[in-house]
C-alpha positions as CSV (number, residue, x, y, z in Angstrom):
1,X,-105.7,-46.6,-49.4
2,X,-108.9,-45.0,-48.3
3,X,-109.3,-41.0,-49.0
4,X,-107.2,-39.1,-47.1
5,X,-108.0,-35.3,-45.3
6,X,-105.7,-33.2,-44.1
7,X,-107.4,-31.0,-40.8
8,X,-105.9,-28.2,-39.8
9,X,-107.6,-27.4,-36.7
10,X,-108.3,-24.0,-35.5
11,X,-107.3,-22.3,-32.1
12,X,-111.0,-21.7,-31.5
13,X,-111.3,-25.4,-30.7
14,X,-108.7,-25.2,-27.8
15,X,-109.6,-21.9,-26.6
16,X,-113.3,-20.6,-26.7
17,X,-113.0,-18.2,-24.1
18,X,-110.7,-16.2,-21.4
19,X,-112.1,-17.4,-18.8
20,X,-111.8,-21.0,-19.5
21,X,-107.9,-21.5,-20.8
22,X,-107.3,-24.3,-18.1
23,X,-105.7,-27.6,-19.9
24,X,-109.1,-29.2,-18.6
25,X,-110.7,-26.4,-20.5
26,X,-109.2,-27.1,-23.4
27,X,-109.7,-30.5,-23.3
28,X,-113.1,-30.4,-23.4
29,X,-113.2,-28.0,-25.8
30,X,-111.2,-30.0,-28.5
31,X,-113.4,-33.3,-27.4
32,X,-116.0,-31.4,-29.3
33,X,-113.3,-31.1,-32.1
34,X,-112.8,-34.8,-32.3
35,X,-116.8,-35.6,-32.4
36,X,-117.2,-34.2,-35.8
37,X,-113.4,-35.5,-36.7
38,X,-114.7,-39.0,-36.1
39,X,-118.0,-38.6,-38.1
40,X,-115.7,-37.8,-41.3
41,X,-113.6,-41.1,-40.0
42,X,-116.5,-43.1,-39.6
43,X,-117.2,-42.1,-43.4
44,X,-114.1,-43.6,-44.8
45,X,-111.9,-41.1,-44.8
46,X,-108.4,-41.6,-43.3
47,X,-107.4,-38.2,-41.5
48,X,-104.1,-36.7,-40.2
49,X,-104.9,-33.8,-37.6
50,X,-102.7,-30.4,-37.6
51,X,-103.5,-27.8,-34.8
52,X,-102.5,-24.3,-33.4
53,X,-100.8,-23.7,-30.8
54,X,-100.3,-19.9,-30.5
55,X,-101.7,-19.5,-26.8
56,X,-100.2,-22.6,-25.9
57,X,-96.5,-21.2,-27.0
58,X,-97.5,-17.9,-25.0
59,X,-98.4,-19.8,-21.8
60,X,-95.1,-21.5,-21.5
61,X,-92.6,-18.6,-22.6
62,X,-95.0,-16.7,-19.8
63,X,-94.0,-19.2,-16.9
64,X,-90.3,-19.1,-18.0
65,X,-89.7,-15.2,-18.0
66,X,-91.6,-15.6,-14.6
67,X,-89.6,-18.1,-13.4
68,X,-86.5,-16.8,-14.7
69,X,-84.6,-16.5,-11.3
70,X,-85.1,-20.0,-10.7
71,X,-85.0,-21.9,-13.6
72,X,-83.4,-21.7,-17.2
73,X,-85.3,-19.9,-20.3
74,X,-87.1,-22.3,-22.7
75,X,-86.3,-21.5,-26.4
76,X,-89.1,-21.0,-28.7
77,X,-88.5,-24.1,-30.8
78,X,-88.5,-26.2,-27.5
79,X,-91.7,-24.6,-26.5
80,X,-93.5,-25.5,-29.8
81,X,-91.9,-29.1,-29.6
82,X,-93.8,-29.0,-26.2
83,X,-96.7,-27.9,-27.3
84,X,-97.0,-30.5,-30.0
85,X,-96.8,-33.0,-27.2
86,X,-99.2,-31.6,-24.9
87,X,-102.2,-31.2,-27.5
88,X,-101.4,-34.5,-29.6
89,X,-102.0,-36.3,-26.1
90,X,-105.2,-34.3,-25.7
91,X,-105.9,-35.3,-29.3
92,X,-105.1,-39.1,-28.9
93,X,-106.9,-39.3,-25.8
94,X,-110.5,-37.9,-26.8
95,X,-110.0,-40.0,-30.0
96,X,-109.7,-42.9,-28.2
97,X,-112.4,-43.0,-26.2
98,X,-115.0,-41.3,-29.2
99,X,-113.3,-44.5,-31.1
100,X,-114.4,-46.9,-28.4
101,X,-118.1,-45.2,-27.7
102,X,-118.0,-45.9,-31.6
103,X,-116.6,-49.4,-31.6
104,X,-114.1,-48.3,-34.3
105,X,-111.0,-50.7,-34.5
106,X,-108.3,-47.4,-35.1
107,X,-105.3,-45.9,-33.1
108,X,-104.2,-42.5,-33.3
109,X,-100.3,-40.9,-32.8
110,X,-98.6,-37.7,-32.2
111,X,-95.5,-37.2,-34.1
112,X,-93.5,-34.2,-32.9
113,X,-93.2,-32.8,-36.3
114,X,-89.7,-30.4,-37.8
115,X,-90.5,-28.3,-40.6
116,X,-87.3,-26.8,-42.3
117,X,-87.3,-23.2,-43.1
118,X,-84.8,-20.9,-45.5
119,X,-82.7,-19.3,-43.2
120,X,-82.7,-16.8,-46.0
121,X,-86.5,-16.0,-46.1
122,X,-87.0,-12.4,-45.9
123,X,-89.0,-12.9,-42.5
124,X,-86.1,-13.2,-40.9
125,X,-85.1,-9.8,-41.5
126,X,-88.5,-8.5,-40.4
127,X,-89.7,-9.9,-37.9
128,X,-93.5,-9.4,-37.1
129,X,-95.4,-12.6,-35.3
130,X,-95.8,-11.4,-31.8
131,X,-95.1,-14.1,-28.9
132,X,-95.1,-14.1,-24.7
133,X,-96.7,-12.1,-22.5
134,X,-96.5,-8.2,-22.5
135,X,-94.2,-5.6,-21.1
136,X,-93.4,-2.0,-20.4
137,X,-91.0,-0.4,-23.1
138,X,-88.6,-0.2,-20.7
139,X,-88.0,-4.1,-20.2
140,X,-88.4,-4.7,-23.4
141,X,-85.6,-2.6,-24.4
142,X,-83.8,-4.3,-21.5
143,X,-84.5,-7.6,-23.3
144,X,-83.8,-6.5,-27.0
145,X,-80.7,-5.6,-25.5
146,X,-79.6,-8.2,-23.1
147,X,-80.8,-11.3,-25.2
148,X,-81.0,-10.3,-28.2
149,X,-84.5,-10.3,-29.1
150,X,-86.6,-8.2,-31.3
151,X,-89.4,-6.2,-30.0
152,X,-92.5,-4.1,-31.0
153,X,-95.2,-2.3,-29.3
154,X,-98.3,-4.8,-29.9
155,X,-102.0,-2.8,-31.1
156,X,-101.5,0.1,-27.6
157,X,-101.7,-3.2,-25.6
158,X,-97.9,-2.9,-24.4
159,X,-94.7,-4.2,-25.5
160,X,-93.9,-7.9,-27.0
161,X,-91.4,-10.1,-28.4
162,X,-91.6,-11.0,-32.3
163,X,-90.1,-13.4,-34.0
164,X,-90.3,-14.6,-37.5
165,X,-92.7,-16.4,-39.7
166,X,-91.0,-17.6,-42.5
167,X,-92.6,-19.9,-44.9
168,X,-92.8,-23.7,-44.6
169,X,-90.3,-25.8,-47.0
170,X,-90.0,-29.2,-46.3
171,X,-91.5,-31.4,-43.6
172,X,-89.0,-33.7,-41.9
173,X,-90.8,-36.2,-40.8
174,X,-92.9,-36.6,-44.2
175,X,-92.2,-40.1,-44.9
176,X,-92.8,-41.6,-41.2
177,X,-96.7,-39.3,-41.5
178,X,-97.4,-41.9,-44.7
179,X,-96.2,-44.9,-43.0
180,X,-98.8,-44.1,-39.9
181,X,-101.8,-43.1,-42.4
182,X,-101.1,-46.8,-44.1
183,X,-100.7,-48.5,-40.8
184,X,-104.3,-47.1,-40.4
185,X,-103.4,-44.5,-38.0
186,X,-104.6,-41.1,-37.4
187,X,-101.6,-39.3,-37.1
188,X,-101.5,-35.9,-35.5
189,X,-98.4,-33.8,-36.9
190,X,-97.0,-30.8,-37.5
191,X,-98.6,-29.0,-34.8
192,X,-98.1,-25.3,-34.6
193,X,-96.5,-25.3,-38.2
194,X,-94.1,-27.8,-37.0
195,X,-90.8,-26.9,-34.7
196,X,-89.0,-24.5,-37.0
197,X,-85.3,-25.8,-38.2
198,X,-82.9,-24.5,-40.8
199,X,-80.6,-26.9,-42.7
200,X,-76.8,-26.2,-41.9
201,X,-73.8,-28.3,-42.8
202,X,-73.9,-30.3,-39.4
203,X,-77.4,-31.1,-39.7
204,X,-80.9,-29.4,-39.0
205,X,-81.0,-26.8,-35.9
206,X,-83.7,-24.9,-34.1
207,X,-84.5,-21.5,-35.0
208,X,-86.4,-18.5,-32.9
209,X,-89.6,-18.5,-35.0
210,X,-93.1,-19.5,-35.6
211,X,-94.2,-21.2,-39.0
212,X,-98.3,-20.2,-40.4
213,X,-99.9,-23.6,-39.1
214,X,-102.3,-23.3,-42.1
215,X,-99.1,-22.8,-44.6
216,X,-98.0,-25.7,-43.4
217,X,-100.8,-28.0,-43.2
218,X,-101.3,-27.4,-47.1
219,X,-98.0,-28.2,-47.5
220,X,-98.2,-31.5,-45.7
221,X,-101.4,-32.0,-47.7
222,X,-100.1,-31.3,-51.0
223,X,-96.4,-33.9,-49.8
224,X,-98.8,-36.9,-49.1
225,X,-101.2,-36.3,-52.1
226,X,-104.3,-35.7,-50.0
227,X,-107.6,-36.0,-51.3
228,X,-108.5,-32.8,-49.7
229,X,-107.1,-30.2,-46.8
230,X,-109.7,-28.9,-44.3
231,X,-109.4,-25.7,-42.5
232,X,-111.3,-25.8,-39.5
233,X,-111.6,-22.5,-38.0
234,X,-114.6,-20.4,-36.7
235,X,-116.8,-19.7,-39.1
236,X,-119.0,-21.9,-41.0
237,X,-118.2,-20.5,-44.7
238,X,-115.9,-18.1,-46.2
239,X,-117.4,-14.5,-46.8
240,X,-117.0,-11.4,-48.6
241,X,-118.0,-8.0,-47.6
242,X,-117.7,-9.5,-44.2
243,X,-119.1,-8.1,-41.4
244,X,-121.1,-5.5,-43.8
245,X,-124.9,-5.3,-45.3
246,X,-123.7,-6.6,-48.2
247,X,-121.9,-9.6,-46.6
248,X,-122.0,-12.9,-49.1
249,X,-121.0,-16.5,-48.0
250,X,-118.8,-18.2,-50.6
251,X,-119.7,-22.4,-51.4
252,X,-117.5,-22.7,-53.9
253,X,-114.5,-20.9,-55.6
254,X,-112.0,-21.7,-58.4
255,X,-108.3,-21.3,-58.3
256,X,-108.5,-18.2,-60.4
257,X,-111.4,-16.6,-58.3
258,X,-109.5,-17.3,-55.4
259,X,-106.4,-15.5,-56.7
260,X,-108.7,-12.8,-57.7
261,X,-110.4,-12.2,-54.4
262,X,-107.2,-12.2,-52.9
263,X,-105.5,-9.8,-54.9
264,X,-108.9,-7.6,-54.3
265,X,-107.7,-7.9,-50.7
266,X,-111.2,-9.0,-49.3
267,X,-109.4,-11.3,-46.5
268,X,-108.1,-9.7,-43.7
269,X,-104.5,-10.6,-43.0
270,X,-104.5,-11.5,-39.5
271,X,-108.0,-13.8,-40.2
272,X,-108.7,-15.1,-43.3
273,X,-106.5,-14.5,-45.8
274,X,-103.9,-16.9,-44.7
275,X,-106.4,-19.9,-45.0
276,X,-107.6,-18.5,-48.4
277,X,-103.6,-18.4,-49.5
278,X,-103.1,-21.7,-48.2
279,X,-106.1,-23.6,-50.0
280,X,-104.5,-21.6,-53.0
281,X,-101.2,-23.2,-52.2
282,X,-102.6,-26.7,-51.9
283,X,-104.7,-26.2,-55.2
284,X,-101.2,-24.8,-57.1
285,X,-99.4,-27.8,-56.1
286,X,-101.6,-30.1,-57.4
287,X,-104.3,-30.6,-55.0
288,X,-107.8,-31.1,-56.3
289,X,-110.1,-29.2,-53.3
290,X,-109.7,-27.6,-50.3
291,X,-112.1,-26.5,-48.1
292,X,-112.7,-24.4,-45.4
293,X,-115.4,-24.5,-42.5
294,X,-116.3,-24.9,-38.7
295,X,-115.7,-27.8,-36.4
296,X,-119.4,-28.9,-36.3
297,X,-119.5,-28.8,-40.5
298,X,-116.7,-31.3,-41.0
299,X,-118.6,-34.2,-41.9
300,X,-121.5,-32.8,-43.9
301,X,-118.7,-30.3,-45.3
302,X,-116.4,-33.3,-46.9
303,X,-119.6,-34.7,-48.3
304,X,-120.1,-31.4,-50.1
305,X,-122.9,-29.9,-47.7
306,X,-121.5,-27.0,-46.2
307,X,-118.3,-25.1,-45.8
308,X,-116.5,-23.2,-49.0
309,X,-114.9,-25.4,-51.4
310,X,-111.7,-24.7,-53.5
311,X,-111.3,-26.0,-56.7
312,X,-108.8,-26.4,-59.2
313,X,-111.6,-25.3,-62.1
Protein backbone atom coordinates (compact mmCIF):
# COMPACT_ATOMS: atom_id res chain seq x y z
CA UNK A 1 0.00 0.00 0.00
CA UNK A 2 1.04 3.56 -0.73
CA UNK A 3 1.88 5.97 2.48
CA UNK A 4 -0.99 6.67 4.22
CA UNK A 5 -1.96 10.39 6.08
CA UNK A 6 -4.40 10.87 8.40
CA UNK A 7 -5.97 14.84 8.02
CA UNK A 8 -7.72 16.06 10.54
CA UNK A 9 -9.06 19.15 9.13
CA UNK A 10 -9.65 22.25 11.02
CA UNK A 11 -13.05 24.31 11.47
CA UNK A 12 -11.24 27.34 9.95
CA UNK A 13 -11.60 25.56 6.57
CA UNK A 14 -15.44 25.47 6.89
CA UNK A 15 -15.97 28.59 8.53
CA UNK A 16 -13.65 31.65 7.83
CA UNK A 17 -15.82 34.25 8.87
CA UNK A 18 -19.43 35.25 10.48
CA UNK A 19 -20.60 36.64 7.83
CA UNK A 20 -20.19 33.91 5.47
CA UNK A 21 -21.58 30.55 7.39
CA UNK A 22 -24.03 29.73 4.47
CA UNK A 23 -23.52 25.88 3.31
CA UNK A 24 -22.40 27.59 -0.06
CA UNK A 25 -20.04 29.45 2.13
CA UNK A 26 -18.63 26.65 3.46
CA UNK A 27 -18.33 24.96 0.44
CA UNK A 28 -16.18 27.02 -1.05
CA UNK A 29 -14.26 27.43 1.76
CA UNK A 30 -13.35 23.65 2.16
CA UNK A 31 -12.73 23.55 -1.91
CA UNK A 32 -9.73 25.42 -0.93
CA UNK A 33 -9.16 22.57 1.71
CA UNK A 34 -9.29 19.92 -0.84
CA UNK A 35 -6.73 21.87 -3.37
CA UNK A 36 -3.86 21.37 -1.12
CA UNK A 37 -5.40 17.77 -0.04
CA UNK A 38 -5.06 16.65 -3.63
CA UNK A 39 -1.46 18.00 -4.10
CA UNK A 40 -0.37 15.63 -1.13
CA UNK A 41 -2.62 12.88 -3.21
CA UNK A 42 -1.14 13.63 -6.30
CA UNK A 43 2.31 12.87 -4.41
CA UNK A 44 1.51 9.26 -3.51
CA UNK A 45 0.09 9.45 -0.51
CA UNK A 46 -3.15 7.69 0.18
CA UNK A 47 -5.34 10.06 2.67
CA UNK A 48 -8.42 9.53 4.88
CA UNK A 49 -9.99 13.08 5.73
CA UNK A 50 -11.35 13.83 9.49
CA UNK A 51 -13.15 17.21 10.06
CA UNK A 52 -14.91 19.43 12.74
CA UNK A 53 -18.05 20.01 12.98
CA UNK A 54 -18.60 22.20 16.15
CA UNK A 55 -20.65 25.07 14.36
CA UNK A 56 -22.29 22.61 12.23
CA UNK A 57 -23.72 20.72 15.54
CA UNK A 58 -24.72 24.32 16.91
CA UNK A 59 -26.71 25.19 13.71
CA UNK A 60 -28.92 22.22 13.84
CA UNK A 61 -29.59 21.91 17.74
CA UNK A 62 -30.32 25.94 17.01
CA UNK A 63 -33.21 25.14 14.44
CA UNK A 64 -34.62 22.39 16.70
CA UNK A 65 -35.09 24.45 19.97
CA UNK A 66 -36.59 26.96 17.42
CA UNK A 67 -38.70 24.73 15.94
CA UNK A 68 -39.66 23.01 19.00
CA UNK A 69 -43.48 23.58 18.79
CA UNK A 70 -43.55 22.06 15.59
CA UNK A 71 -41.32 19.44 15.29
CA UNK A 72 -39.49 16.81 17.59
CA UNK A 73 -35.87 17.72 19.36
CA UNK A 74 -32.87 16.15 17.58
CA UNK A 75 -30.42 14.41 19.94
CA UNK A 76 -26.90 15.36 19.96
CA UNK A 77 -25.57 12.08 18.67
CA UNK A 78 -28.10 12.34 15.70
CA UNK A 79 -27.06 15.79 14.99
CA UNK A 80 -23.23 14.81 14.69
CA UNK A 81 -24.34 11.61 12.61
CA UNK A 82 -25.90 14.50 10.40
CA UNK A 83 -23.25 16.50 10.33
CA UNK A 84 -20.86 13.78 9.17
CA UNK A 85 -23.14 13.41 6.24
CA UNK A 86 -23.51 16.85 5.26
CA UNK A 87 -19.63 17.77 5.13
CA UNK A 88 -18.43 14.23 3.77
CA UNK A 89 -20.81 15.19 0.68
CA UNK A 90 -19.17 18.63 0.51
CA UNK A 91 -15.83 16.69 0.86
CA UNK A 92 -16.60 14.05 -1.93
CA UNK A 93 -17.94 16.53 -4.14
CA UNK A 94 -14.95 19.16 -4.37
CA UNK A 95 -12.69 16.02 -4.50
CA UNK A 96 -14.27 14.87 -7.30
CA UNK A 97 -14.26 17.47 -9.50
CA UNK A 98 -10.26 18.76 -8.23
CA UNK A 99 -9.71 14.77 -9.21
CA UNK A 100 -11.16 15.24 -12.61
CA UNK A 101 -9.43 18.99 -13.36
CA UNK A 102 -6.46 16.67 -12.36
CA UNK A 103 -7.27 13.57 -14.50
CA UNK A 104 -6.73 11.37 -11.34
CA UNK A 105 -8.41 7.88 -11.61
CA UNK A 106 -9.60 7.99 -7.48
CA UNK A 107 -13.05 7.94 -5.65
CA UNK A 108 -13.71 9.30 -2.37
CA UNK A 109 -16.52 8.06 0.50
CA UNK A 110 -18.05 9.34 3.63
CA UNK A 111 -18.47 6.74 6.21
CA UNK A 112 -20.67 7.98 9.09
CA UNK A 113 -18.16 6.99 11.67
CA UNK A 114 -19.23 5.60 15.85
CA UNK A 115 -16.56 6.04 18.24
CA UNK A 116 -17.20 4.15 21.57
CA UNK A 117 -16.61 6.08 24.72
CA UNK A 118 -16.32 4.76 28.65
CA UNK A 119 -19.49 5.52 30.04
CA UNK A 120 -17.24 5.75 33.09
CA UNK A 121 -14.91 8.52 31.92
CA UNK A 122 -14.79 11.18 34.44
CA UNK A 123 -16.27 13.77 31.76
CA UNK A 124 -19.26 12.53 32.27
CA UNK A 125 -19.46 13.75 35.64
CA UNK A 126 -18.26 17.19 34.60
CA UNK A 127 -19.46 18.19 31.95
CA UNK A 128 -17.80 21.32 30.19
CA UNK A 129 -17.95 21.38 26.10
CA UNK A 130 -20.55 24.00 25.42
CA UNK A 131 -23.18 23.32 22.49
CA UNK A 132 -26.49 25.29 20.87
CA UNK A 133 -27.30 28.62 20.87
CA UNK A 134 -27.45 30.84 24.04
CA UNK A 135 -29.98 31.69 26.57
CA UNK A 136 -31.11 33.82 29.53
CA UNK A 137 -30.48 31.99 33.00
CA UNK A 138 -33.86 31.73 33.33
CA UNK A 139 -34.53 29.22 30.39
CA UNK A 140 -31.77 27.56 30.96
CA UNK A 141 -32.75 26.66 34.39
CA UNK A 142 -36.08 25.82 32.75
CA UNK A 143 -34.25 23.35 30.54
CA UNK A 144 -31.76 21.86 33.20
CA UNK A 145 -34.85 21.18 34.82
CA UNK A 146 -37.44 20.02 32.36
CA UNK A 147 -34.95 17.83 30.21
CA UNK A 148 -32.44 17.14 32.05
CA UNK A 149 -29.62 18.95 30.67
CA UNK A 150 -26.60 20.43 32.21
CA UNK A 151 -25.90 24.11 31.89
CA UNK A 152 -23.29 26.90 32.50
CA UNK A 153 -23.00 30.50 31.92
CA UNK A 154 -20.62 30.60 28.72
CA UNK A 155 -17.35 33.55 28.99
CA UNK A 156 -20.48 36.74 30.07
CA UNK A 157 -21.86 35.73 26.59
CA UNK A 158 -25.15 34.15 28.19
CA UNK A 159 -26.27 30.74 29.18
CA UNK A 160 -25.50 27.25 27.23
CA UNK A 161 -25.91 23.76 27.25
CA UNK A 162 -22.73 21.37 27.99
CA UNK A 163 -22.31 18.17 27.49
CA UNK A 164 -19.35 15.97 27.82
CA UNK A 165 -16.09 15.20 26.17
CA UNK A 166 -14.92 12.08 27.12
CA UNK A 167 -12.03 10.57 25.43
CA UNK A 168 -12.06 8.43 22.25
CA UNK A 169 -11.64 4.46 22.73
CA UNK A 170 -12.38 2.46 19.97
CA UNK A 171 -13.54 3.39 16.42
CA UNK A 172 -16.39 1.13 15.18
CA UNK A 173 -16.12 1.21 11.92
CA UNK A 174 -12.13 0.72 11.86
CA UNK A 175 -11.98 -2.22 9.81
CA UNK A 176 -14.42 -0.99 6.90
CA UNK A 177 -11.86 2.64 6.91
CA UNK A 178 -8.82 -0.02 5.81
CA UNK A 179 -10.94 -1.80 3.37
CA UNK A 180 -11.71 1.76 1.51
CA UNK A 181 -7.96 3.07 1.91
CA UNK A 182 -7.02 -0.45 -0.02
CA UNK A 183 -9.76 -0.15 -2.49
CA UNK A 184 -7.90 3.14 -3.29
CA UNK A 185 -10.41 5.31 -1.76
CA UNK A 186 -10.19 8.47 0.13
CA UNK A 187 -12.31 7.85 2.83
CA UNK A 188 -13.72 10.63 4.91
CA UNK A 189 -14.52 9.39 8.61
CA UNK A 190 -14.97 10.02 11.92
CA UNK A 191 -16.13 13.40 11.49
CA UNK A 192 -16.60 15.52 14.53
CA UNK A 193 -14.79 12.75 16.72
CA UNK A 194 -17.23 10.36 15.45
CA UNK A 195 -21.07 9.89 16.87
CA UNK A 196 -20.36 9.21 20.48
CA UNK A 197 -21.69 5.51 21.67
CA UNK A 198 -21.16 3.57 24.86
CA UNK A 199 -21.03 -0.25 24.83
CA UNK A 200 -24.03 -1.80 26.90
CA UNK A 201 -25.10 -5.45 27.15
CA UNK A 202 -27.69 -5.02 24.11
CA UNK A 203 -25.28 -3.39 21.91
CA UNK A 204 -23.70 0.17 21.30
CA UNK A 205 -26.12 3.32 22.11
CA UNK A 206 -25.95 7.00 21.59
CA UNK A 207 -24.78 9.23 24.19
CA UNK A 208 -25.25 13.21 24.82
CA UNK A 209 -21.65 14.22 24.12
CA UNK A 210 -19.05 15.52 21.94
CA UNK A 211 -15.68 13.54 21.32
CA UNK A 212 -12.09 16.04 20.75
CA UNK A 213 -12.05 15.57 16.78
CA UNK A 214 -8.20 15.84 17.01
CA UNK A 215 -8.20 12.88 19.93
CA UNK A 216 -9.78 10.99 17.71
CA UNK A 217 -8.12 11.47 14.52
CA UNK A 218 -4.78 10.24 16.24
CA UNK A 219 -6.57 7.51 17.37
CA UNK A 220 -7.69 6.50 13.99
CA UNK A 221 -4.24 7.18 12.82
CA UNK A 222 -2.45 5.29 15.32
CA UNK A 223 -5.57 1.91 14.60
CA UNK A 224 -4.58 1.91 10.78
CA UNK A 225 -0.77 2.27 11.24
CA UNK A 226 -0.60 5.64 9.46
CA UNK A 227 2.50 6.82 8.11
CA UNK A 228 1.81 10.17 9.54
CA UNK A 229 -1.43 12.25 11.17
CA UNK A 230 -1.84 15.91 9.97
CA UNK A 231 -3.45 18.57 11.95
CA UNK A 232 -4.70 21.12 9.67
CA UNK A 233 -5.67 24.04 11.55
CA UNK A 234 -4.98 27.83 11.25
CA UNK A 235 -1.68 28.54 11.75
CA UNK A 236 1.20 27.60 9.65
CA UNK A 237 3.59 26.27 12.58
CA UNK A 238 3.30 25.57 16.16
CA UNK A 239 4.62 28.44 18.48
CA UNK A 240 5.80 29.21 21.85
CA UNK A 241 5.51 32.47 23.62
CA UNK A 242 2.73 33.03 21.29
CA UNK A 243 1.38 36.05 20.56
CA UNK A 244 4.46 37.76 22.60
CA UNK A 245 7.94 39.57 21.55
CA UNK A 246 9.49 36.60 22.23
CA UNK A 247 7.24 34.41 20.07
CA UNK A 248 9.25 31.24 18.47
CA UNK A 249 7.82 28.94 15.69
CA UNK A 250 8.59 25.25 16.41
CA UNK A 251 9.80 22.83 13.01
CA UNK A 252 10.40 20.05 14.82
CA UNK A 253 9.87 18.54 18.35
CA UNK A 254 10.60 15.05 20.00
CA UNK A 255 8.28 13.09 22.02
CA UNK A 256 10.01 14.12 25.18
CA UNK A 257 10.05 17.93 24.26
CA UNK A 258 6.60 17.74 23.45
CA UNK A 259 5.71 16.32 26.87
CA UNK A 260 7.87 18.96 28.29
CA UNK A 261 6.31 21.85 26.65
CA UNK A 262 3.11 20.62 27.58
CA UNK A 263 3.65 20.09 31.12
CA UNK A 264 5.25 23.85 30.91
CA UNK A 265 1.61 24.63 29.86
CA UNK A 266 2.79 26.83 26.80
CA UNK A 267 -0.51 25.58 24.74
CA UNK A 268 -3.57 27.10 25.55
CA UNK A 269 -6.33 24.59 26.29
CA UNK A 270 -9.02 25.75 24.23
CA UNK A 271 -6.34 26.13 20.99
CA UNK A 272 -3.45 24.37 20.85
CA UNK A 273 -2.83 22.17 23.37
CA UNK A 274 -5.24 19.54 22.29
CA UNK A 275 -3.47 19.12 18.84
CA UNK A 276 -0.04 19.08 20.79
CA UNK A 277 -1.69 16.16 23.20
CA UNK A 278 -2.92 14.45 20.27
CA UNK A 279 0.36 14.22 18.06
CA UNK A 280 1.70 13.02 21.59
CA UNK A 281 -0.89 10.33 21.57
CA UNK A 282 -0.19 9.27 18.08
CA UNK A 283 3.60 9.28 18.74
CA UNK A 284 3.00 7.06 22.26
CA UNK A 285 1.15 4.57 20.35
CA UNK A 286 3.53 3.89 17.98
CA UNK A 287 3.33 6.46 15.40
CA UNK A 288 6.50 7.73 13.83
CA UNK A 289 5.55 11.69 13.06
CA UNK A 290 2.85 13.86 13.30
CA UNK A 291 2.64 17.08 12.17
CA UNK A 292 0.78 20.08 12.50
CA UNK A 293 0.19 23.08 9.96
CA UNK A 294 -2.20 25.21 7.73
CA UNK A 295 -4.36 24.15 4.79
CA UNK A 296 -2.14 25.74 2.12
CA UNK A 297 1.22 23.88 3.88
CA UNK A 298 -0.10 20.37 3.39
CA UNK A 299 1.85 19.33 0.62
CA UNK A 300 5.16 21.06 1.09
CA UNK A 301 4.52 20.25 4.88
CA UNK A 302 4.40 16.09 4.28
CA UNK A 303 7.49 16.64 2.23
CA UNK A 304 9.14 18.10 5.24
CA UNK A 305 9.01 21.94 4.18
CA UNK A 306 6.86 23.54 6.49
CA UNK A 307 4.62 22.94 9.41
CA UNK A 308 5.99 21.47 13.04
CA UNK A 309 6.94 17.91 12.94
CA UNK A 310 6.62 15.44 15.88
CA UNK A 311 8.96 12.80 16.25
CA UNK A 312 9.31 9.85 18.12
CA UNK A 313 13.37 10.88 18.78
Amino acid sequence: MSRVAVVAVGGNSLIKAKDRQSVPDQYDALCETVEHVVGMIREGWEVVLTHGNGPQVGFILLRSEISRSQLHPVPVDSAVADTQGAIGYQFQKALFNEFRKHGLDKGAVTLVTQVVVDAQDPAFQAPSKPIGPFMEEAQAREREKADGWSVMEDAGRGWRRVVASPKPKRIVELEAIRNLIQAGQVVIAVGGGGVPVVEKPEGLDGVAAVIDKDYASGLLAANLGADTFVISTAVEQVYIRFGTPEQEGLTEVTLEQARTLLEEGHFAKGSMRPKVEAAVAFLEAGGSSAIITNPQNLTRAVRGEAGTRFVRQ
